[in-house]
VOLODO-929949 format. One record per residue (C-alpha): residue number from 0; residue in one letter; x, y, z. Coordinates in steps of 0.5 Angstrom, whole numbers, plus 2048, in hexadecimal, padded with zeros to 3 digits. Example, Ala and Ser with C-alpha at 12.3 -4.5 7.8 and 13.67 -1.06 7.14 Angstrom:
BEGIN
[0; 'A'; [819; 7F7; 810]] [1; 'S'; [81B; 7FE; 80E]] 
END
This chain:
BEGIN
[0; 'X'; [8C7; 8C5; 8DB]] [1; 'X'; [8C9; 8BE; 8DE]] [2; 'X'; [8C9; 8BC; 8E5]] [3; 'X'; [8CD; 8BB; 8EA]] [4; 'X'; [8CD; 8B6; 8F0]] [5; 'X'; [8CF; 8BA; 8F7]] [6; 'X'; [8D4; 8B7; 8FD]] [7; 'X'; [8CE; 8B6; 901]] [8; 'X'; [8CC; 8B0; 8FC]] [9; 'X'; [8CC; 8AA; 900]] [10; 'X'; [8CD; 8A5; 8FC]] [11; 'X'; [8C7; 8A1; 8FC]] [12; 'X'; [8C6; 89F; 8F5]] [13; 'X'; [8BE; 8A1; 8F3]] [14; 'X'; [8C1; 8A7; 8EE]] [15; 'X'; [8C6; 8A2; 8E9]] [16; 'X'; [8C1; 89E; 8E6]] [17; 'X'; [8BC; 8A4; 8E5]] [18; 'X'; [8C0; 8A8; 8E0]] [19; 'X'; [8BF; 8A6; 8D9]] [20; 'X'; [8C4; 8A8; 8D6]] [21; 'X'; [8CA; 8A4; 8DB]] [22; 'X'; [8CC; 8AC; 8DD]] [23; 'X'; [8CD; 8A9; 8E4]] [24; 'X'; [8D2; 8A5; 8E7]] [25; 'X'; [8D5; 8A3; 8ED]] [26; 'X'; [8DD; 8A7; 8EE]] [27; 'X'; [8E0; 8A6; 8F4]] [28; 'X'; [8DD; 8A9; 8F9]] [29; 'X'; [8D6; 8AA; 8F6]] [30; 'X'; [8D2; 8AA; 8F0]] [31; 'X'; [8D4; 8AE; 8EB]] [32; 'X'; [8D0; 8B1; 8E4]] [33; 'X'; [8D4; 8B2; 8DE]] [34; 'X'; [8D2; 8B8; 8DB]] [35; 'X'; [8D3; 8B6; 8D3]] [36; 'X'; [8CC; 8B0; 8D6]] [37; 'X'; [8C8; 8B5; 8D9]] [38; 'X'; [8C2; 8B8; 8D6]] [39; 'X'; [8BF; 8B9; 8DD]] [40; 'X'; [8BA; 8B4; 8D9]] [41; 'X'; [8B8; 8B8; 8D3]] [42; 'X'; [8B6; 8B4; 8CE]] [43; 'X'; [8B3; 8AE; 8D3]] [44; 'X'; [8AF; 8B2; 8D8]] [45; 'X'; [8AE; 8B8; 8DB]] [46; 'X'; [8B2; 8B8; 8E2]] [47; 'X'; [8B8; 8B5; 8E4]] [48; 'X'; [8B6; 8AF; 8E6]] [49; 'X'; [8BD; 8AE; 8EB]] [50; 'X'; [8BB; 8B5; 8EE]] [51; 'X'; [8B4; 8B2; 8EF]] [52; 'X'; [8B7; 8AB; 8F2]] [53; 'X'; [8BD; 8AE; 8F6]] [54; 'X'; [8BA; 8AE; 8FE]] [55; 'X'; [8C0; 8B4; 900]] [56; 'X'; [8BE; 8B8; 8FB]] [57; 'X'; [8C6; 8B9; 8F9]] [58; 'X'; [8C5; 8BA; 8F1]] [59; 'X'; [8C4; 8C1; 8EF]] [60; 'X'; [8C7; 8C4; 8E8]] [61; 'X'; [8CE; 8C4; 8E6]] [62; 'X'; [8D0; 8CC; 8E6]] [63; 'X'; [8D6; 8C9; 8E2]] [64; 'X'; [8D2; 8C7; 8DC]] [65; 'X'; [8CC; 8CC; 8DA]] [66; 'X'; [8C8; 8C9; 8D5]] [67; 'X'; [8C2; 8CC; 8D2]] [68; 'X'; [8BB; 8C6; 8D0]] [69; 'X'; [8BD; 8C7; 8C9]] [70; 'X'; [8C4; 8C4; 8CB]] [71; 'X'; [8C1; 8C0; 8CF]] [72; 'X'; [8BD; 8BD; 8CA]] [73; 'X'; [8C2; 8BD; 8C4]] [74; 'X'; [8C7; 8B9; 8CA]] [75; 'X'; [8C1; 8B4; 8CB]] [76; 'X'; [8C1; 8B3; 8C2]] [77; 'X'; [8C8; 8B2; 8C1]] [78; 'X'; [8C8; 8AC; 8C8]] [79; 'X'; [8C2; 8A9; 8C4]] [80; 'X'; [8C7; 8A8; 8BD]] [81; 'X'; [8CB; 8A6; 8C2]] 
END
């Protein structure tokens, strides 16, 4: 399942630089996840380094994008040949 960062992000910058994978971005009002980057960082450690930075806690999974470890760990695989 990928993340997802919530409305009540306050753009303070700390989340960007932590996500291995480049999965977040800054969109118009707030950071942003795509969904086809995030692994919730399997394959790099093992919690969500944004979760563990993000000081308003306004990043839970994304309901809309459901996916198992293994595909999480198949998605990190594929990043890497990338």
């Amino acid at each position: 399942m990928a993340l997802m960062i919530t409305d009540e992000c306050i753009n303070c910058d700390v989340c960007e630089p932590e996500c291995p994978n480049g999965a977040i971005s800054q969109g118009d009002d707030i950071y942003v996840i795509d969904p086809n980057l995030c692994t919730e960082c399997v394959g790099h450690y093992d919690t969500p380094q944004c979760v563990e930075v993000c000081p308003v806690d306004c990043i839970p999974k994304d309901p809309g994008h459901v996916e198992t470890h293994e595909q999480l760990q198949a998605k990190y695989e594929k990043l890497q040949k990338a």
